[in-house]
C-alpha positions in Angstrom: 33.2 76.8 11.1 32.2 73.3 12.3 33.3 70.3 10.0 28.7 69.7 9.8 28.6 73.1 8.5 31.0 72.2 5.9 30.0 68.6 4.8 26.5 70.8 4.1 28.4 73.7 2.1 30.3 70.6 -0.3 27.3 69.1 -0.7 24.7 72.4 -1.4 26.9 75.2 -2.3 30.6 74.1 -2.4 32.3 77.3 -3.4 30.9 79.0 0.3 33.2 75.9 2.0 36.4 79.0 1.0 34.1 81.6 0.6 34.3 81.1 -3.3 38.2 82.0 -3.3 39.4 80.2 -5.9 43.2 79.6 -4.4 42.0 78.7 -1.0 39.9 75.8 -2.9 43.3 74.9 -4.7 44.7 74.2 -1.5 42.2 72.3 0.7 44.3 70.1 3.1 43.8 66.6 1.6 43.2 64.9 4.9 40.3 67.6 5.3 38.9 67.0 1.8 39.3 63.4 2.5 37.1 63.6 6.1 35.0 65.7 4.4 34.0 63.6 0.9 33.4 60.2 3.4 31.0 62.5 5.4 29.4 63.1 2.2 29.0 60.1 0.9 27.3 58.6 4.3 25.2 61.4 4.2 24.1 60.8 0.1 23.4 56.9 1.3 21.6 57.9 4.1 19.6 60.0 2.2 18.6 58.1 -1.2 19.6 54.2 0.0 15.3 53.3 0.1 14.3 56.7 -2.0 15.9 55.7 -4.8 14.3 52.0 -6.4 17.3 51.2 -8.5 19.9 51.7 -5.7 17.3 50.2 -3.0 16.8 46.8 -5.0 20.8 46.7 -5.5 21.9 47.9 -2.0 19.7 45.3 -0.3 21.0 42.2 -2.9 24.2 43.5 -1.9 23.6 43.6 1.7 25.0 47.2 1.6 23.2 48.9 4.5 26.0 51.6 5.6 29.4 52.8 4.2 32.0 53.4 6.6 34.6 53.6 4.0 35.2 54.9 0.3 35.4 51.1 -0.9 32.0 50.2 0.9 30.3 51.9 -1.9 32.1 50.2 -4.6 29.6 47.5 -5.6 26.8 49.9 -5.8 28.6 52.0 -8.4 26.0 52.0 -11.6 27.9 51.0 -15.0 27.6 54.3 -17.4 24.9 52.6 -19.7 22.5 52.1 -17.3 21.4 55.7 -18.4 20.5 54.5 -21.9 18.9 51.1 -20.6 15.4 51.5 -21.4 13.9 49.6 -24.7 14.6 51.1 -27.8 11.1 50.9 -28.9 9.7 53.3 -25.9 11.3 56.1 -28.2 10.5 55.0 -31.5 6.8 54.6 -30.5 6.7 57.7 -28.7 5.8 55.6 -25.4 6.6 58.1 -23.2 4.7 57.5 -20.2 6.6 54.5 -20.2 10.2 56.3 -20.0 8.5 58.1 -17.2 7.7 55.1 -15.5 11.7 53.3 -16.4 13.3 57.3 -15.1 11.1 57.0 -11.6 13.2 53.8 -11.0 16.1 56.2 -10.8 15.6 59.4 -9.4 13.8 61.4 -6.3 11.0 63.1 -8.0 7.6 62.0 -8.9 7.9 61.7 -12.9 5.8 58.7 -13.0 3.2 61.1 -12.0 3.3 63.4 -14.5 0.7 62.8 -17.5 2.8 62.7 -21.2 0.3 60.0 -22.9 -0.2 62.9 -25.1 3.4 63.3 -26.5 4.6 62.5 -30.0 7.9 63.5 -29.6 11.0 63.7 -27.2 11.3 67.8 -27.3 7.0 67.6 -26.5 8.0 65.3 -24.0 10.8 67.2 -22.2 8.4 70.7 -22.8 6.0 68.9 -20.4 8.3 67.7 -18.1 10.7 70.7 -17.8 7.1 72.3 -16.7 5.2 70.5 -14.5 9.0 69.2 -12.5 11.1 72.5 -12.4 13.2 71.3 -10.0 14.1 68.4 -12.4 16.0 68.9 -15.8 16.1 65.9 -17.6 19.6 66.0 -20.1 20.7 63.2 -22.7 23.9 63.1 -24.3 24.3 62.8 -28.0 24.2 59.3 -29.0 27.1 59.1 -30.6 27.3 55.1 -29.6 23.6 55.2 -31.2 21.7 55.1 -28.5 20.5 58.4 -26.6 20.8 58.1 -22.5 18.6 60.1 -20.6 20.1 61.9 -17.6 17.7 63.1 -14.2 19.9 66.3 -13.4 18.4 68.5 -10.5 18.0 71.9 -10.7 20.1 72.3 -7.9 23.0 69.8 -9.3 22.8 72.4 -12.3 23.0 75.9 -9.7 25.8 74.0 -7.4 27.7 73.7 -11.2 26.9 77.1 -11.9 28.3 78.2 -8.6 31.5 76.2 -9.1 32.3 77.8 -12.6 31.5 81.3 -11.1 34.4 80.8 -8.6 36.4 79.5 -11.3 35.9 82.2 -14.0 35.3 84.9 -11.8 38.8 84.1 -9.4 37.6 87.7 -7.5 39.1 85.6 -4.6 35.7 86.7 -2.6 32.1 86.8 -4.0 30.9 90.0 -5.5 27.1 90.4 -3.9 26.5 93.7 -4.7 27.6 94.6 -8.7 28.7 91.5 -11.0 31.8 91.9 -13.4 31.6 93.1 -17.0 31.9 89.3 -18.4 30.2 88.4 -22.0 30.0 84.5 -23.6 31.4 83.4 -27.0 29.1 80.3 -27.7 29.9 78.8 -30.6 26.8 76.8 -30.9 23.1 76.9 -29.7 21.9 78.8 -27.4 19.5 76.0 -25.6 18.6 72.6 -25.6 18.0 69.5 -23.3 21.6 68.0 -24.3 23.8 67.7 -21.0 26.3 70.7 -22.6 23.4 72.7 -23.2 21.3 72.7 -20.1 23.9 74.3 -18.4 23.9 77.6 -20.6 20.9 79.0 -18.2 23.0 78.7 -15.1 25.8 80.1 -17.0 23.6 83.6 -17.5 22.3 82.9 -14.2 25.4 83.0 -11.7 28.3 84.7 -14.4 26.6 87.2 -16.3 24.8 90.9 -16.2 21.7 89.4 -18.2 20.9 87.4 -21.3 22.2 89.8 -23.8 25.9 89.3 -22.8 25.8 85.3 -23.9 25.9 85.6 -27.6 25.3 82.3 -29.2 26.4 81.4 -32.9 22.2 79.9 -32.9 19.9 81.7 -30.6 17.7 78.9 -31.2 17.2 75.8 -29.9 18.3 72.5 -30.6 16.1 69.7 -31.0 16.3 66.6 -29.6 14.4 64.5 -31.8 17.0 65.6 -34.5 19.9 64.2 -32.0 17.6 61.2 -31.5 17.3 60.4 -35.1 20.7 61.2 -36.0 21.8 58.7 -33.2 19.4 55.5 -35.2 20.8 56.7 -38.0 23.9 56.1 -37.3 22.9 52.8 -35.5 21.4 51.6 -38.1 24.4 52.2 -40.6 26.9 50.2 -38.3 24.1 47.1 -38.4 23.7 47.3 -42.3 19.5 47.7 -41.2 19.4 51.4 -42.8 17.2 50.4 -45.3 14.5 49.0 -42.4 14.6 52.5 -40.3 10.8 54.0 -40.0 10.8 57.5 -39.4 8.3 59.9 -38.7 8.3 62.2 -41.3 7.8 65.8 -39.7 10.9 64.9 -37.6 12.9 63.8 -41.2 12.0 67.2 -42.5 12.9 68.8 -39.6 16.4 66.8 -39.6 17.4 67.7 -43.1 16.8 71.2 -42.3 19.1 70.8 -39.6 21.7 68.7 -41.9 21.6 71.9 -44.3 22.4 73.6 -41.3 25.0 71.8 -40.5 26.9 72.2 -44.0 26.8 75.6 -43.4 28.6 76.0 -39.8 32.0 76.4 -40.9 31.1 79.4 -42.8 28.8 80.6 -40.4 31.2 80.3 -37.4 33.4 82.2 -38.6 31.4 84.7 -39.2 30.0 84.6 -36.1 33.5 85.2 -34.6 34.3 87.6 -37.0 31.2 89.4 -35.8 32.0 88.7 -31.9 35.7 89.8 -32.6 34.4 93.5 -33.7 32.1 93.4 -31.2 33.9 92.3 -28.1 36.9 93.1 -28.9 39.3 94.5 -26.0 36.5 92.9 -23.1 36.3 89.7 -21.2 35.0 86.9 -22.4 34.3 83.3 -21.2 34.2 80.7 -24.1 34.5 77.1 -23.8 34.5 74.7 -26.6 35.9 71.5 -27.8 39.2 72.1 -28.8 38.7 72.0 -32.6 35.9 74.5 -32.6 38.3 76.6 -30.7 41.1 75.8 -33.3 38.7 76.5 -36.5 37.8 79.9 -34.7 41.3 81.0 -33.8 42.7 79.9 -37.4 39.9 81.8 -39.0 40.8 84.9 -37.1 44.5 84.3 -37.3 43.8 84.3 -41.8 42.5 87.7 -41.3 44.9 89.5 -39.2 43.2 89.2 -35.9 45.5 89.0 -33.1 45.0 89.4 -29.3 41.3 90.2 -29.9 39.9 89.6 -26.3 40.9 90.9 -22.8 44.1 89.0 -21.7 41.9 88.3 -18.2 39.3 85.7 -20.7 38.4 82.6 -19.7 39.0 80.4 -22.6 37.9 76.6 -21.6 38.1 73.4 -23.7 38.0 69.5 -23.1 35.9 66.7 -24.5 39.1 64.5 -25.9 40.7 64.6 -29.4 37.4 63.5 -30.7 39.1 60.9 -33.1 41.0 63.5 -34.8 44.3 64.5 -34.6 45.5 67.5 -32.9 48.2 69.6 -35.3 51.0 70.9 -33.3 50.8 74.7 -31.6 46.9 74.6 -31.6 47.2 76.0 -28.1 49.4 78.9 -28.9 47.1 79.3 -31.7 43.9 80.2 -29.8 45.8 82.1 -27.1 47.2 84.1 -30.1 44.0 84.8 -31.8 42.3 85.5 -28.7 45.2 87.2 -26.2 44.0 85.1 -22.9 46.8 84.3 -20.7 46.1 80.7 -20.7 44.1 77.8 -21.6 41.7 76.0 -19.4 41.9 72.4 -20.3 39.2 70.1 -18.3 38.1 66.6 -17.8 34.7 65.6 -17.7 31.5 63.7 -17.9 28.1 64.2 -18.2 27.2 61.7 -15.6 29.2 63.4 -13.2 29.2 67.3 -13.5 32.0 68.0 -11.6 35.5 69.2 -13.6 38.6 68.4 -13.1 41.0 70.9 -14.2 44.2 70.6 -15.9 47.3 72.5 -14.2 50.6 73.7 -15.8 52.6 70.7 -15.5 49.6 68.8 -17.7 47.7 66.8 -15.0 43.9 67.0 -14.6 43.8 67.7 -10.9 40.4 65.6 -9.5 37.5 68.1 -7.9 36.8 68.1 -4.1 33.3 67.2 -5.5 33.7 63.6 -6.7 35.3 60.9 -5.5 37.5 59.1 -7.6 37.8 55.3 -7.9 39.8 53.0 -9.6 38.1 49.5 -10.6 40.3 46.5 -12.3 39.4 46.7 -15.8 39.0 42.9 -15.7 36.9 42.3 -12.4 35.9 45.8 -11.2 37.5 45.3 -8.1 38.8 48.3 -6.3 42.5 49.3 -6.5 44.7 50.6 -4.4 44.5 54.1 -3.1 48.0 54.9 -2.7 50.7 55.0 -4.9 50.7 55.8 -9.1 47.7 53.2 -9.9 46.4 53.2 -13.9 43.0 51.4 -14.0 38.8 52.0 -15.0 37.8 55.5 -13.2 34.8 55.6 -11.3 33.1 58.6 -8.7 31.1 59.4 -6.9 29.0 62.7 -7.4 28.7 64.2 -4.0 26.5 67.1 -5.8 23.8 64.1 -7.1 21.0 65.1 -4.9 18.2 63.2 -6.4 19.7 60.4 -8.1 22.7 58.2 -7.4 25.7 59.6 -8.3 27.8 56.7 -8.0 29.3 55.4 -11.5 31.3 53.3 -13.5 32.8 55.2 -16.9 34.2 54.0 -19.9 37.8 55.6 -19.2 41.3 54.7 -18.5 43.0 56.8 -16.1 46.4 56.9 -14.6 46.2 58.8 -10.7 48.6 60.1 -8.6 47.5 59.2 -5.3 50.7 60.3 -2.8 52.9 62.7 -4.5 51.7 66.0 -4.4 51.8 68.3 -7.8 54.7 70.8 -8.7 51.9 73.4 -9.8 51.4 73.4 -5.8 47.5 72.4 -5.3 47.1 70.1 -3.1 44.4 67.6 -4.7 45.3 64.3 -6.4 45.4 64.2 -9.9 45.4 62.4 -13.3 48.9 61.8 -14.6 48.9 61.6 -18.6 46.1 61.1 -21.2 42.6 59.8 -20.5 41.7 56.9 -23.0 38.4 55.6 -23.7 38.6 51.4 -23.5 36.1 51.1 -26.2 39.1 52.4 -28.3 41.7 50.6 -26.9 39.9 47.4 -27.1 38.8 47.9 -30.8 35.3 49.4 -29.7 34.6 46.6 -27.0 34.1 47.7 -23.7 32.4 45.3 -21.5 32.0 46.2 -17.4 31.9 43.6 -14.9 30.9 45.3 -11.7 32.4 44.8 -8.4 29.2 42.9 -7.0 27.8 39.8 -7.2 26.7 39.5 -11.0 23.2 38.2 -9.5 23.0 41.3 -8.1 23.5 44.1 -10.9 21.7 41.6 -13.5 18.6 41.3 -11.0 18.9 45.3 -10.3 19.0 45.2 -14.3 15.9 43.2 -15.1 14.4 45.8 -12.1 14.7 48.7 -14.0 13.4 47.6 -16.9 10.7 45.5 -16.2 8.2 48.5 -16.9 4.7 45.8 -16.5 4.3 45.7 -20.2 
């Protein structure tokens, strides 16, 4: 197969570059990988340098007008708020054609174009947009910092992640084109939604599962965003001591304490959604994935009423999102491999803003995907580190499956990476040595980027995107 044939299978349908065999993608030469990821990334600048207004107006105050190494892409790398950038008051006012106008700054497809004058609320607004734009599917994360950011995923971005995760759970070592494996999903939340977790639950039925009645969610509804939305100002508005100033539009506060009732009312339903999903499954393979305290709730739940090695010791139980400020008891692990009898525990890193995963081996090191390219900035200056050696520092990547909008960025994380010595576990792809730790938390909850460019540069690409002509 020629190496062009392969930069186009990493960046449209990685799992073909081993013919979706999960051990041959363990064990991708890393000088291969390495040829193959720069290809990619000349190819993704090629393509969306002048497409894309946000990375034009910064490339060309850069003087950035090719990349012939990793490093050249370095100051173009957008700091992870830029997603969240847009005034506040576009939201609150339901000014919607205005976030359409702010999002075209930063993605392929034509959303100033579409009309939503006529929305008076975020899940109207995405209705319309997830309609007239299928190939686009706009995500936001949760606002747990207050603010919501808004996220231009492709349709194809969420297929290629779809793809990856049907390598990964399936492990046939060969796709299966003509009859799919028996496989059902253990959910433990809502079926739907435009959150960046829950967009991906259609590709999930789409390339793992016989149909839509083996994904049994613990809600077969679907979630609101406004609710998310309002939660988020809520909780802004708390930390500022300006509660008492928050105007809310009142079908969306009704709508919000039905969902806080709902809310009260998880731990008891969840488990007895599991003790439903337990009787019902039980002895077949499943696929769960969860944060690691839902998965601890469920299996401790189980474990109180005798259940024991419930599930088909082939499941595919997944967890990652961080500790989530709380503090995880001793033998939670063995705990949810108990209840549940899997073999092991698939522990991931990632990010919304980057949709590849990086999975976490035996030894206890989250091994980096062949699908993003991982930097390390100086916490201080931004500045590239070295790409040799054990190096701790601010990761950064680049999404090589970002076909419509940049994929370069800057996160909030402190990483430690192995960059020479190869893993006991055997795979052959560099990896994270210890924890990952936020620096908003190890700075006290300050967390201020200075990016690798010219300050002029990102502040005038800045004032760019949001001067919206108001």
């Amino acid at each position: 197969m020629t190496i062009t044939k392969n930069i186009q299978w990493l960046l449209t349908d990685p799992p073909m570059l081993v013919d979706y065999c999960l051990e041959a993608w363990d064990h991708l030469p890393r000088e291969e990988v390495d040829a193959l990821q720069l290809a990619g990334l000349k190819q993704r600048f090629a393509q969306l340098r002048n497409a894309i207004p946000m990375l034009k107006k910064l490339a060309d105050a850069e003087n950035v007008d090719s990349i012939d190494n990793f490093n050249d892409v370095v100051p173009l790398l957008f700091d992870h708020t830029i997603y969240k950038s847009y005034p506040p008051s576009l939201l609150e006012n339901n000014r919607f054609q205005h976030i359409n106008k702010w999002l075209a700054k930063l993605t392929l497809h034509p959303v100033e174009e579409i009309d939503v004058s006529h929305c008076q609320s975020i899940d109207e607004w995405l209705e319309v947009m997830d309609a007239a734009l299928p190939q686009l599917r706009i995500s936001h994360s949760t606002g747990t910092s207050g603010t919501v950011s808004f996220l231009p995923h492709s349709q194809s971005e969420i297929d290629k992640n779809g793809a990856m995760k049907q390598m990964s759970v399936w492990n046939l070592g060969s796709p299966l084109r003509s009859e799919r494996p028996e496989l059902h999903v253990a959910y433990p939340f809502f079926r739907s939604g435009c959150s960046s977790h829950l967009r991906g639950n259609d590709g999930i039925v789409k390339h793992l599962l016989r149909g839509e009645e083996y994904f049994h969610a613990a809600y077969p509804t679907k979630m609101s965003s406004d609710v998310l939305y309002l939660s988020a100002r809520i909780r802004g508005a708390q930390a500022k001591g300006t509660l008492d100033r928050l105007k809310v539009n009142p079908a969306i506060l009704a709508r919000k304490e039905e969902h806080d009732a709902l809310q009260a009312k998880m731990p008891a339903h969840l488990k007895q959604f599991f003790q439903h999903i337990a009787q019902e499954l039980r002895g077949k393979r499943i696929y769960v994935w969860a944060t690691w305290n839902l998965l601890h709730n469920m299996a401790k739940a189980g474990l109180e009423t005798g259940l024991e090695g419930v599930f088909s010791a082939d499941s595919y139980v997944s967890t990652g999102g961080g500790t989530k400020g709380l503090i995880q008891p001793a033998g939670w692990r063995e705990d949810v491999l108990r209840f549940t009898g899997a073999k092991e525990l698939h522990e991931l890193y990632a990010m919304s803003e980057v949709l590849a995963t990086h999975m976490r081996c035996e030894h206890g090191h989250y091994h980096l995907s062949h699908l993003a390219i991982p930097f390390q900035l100086d916490p201080q200056t931004s500045e590239p580190l070295p790409r040799h050696g054990r190096i701790t520092g601010r990761a950064a990547f680049f999404d090589l499956g970002a076909d419509s909008r940049w994929g370069g960025f800057i996160s909030g994380d402190e990483i430690t990476i192995e960059w020479d010595q190869h893993c006991t576990c055997g795979r052959t792809s560099r990896y994270i040595v210890g924890e990952v730790q936020r620096y908003s938390e190890k700075n006290g909850g300050d967390d201020k980027i200075t990016c690798a460019g010219t300050e002029s540069a990102h502040q005038e690409a800045m004032d760019f995107l949001n001067n919206l002509g108001e």
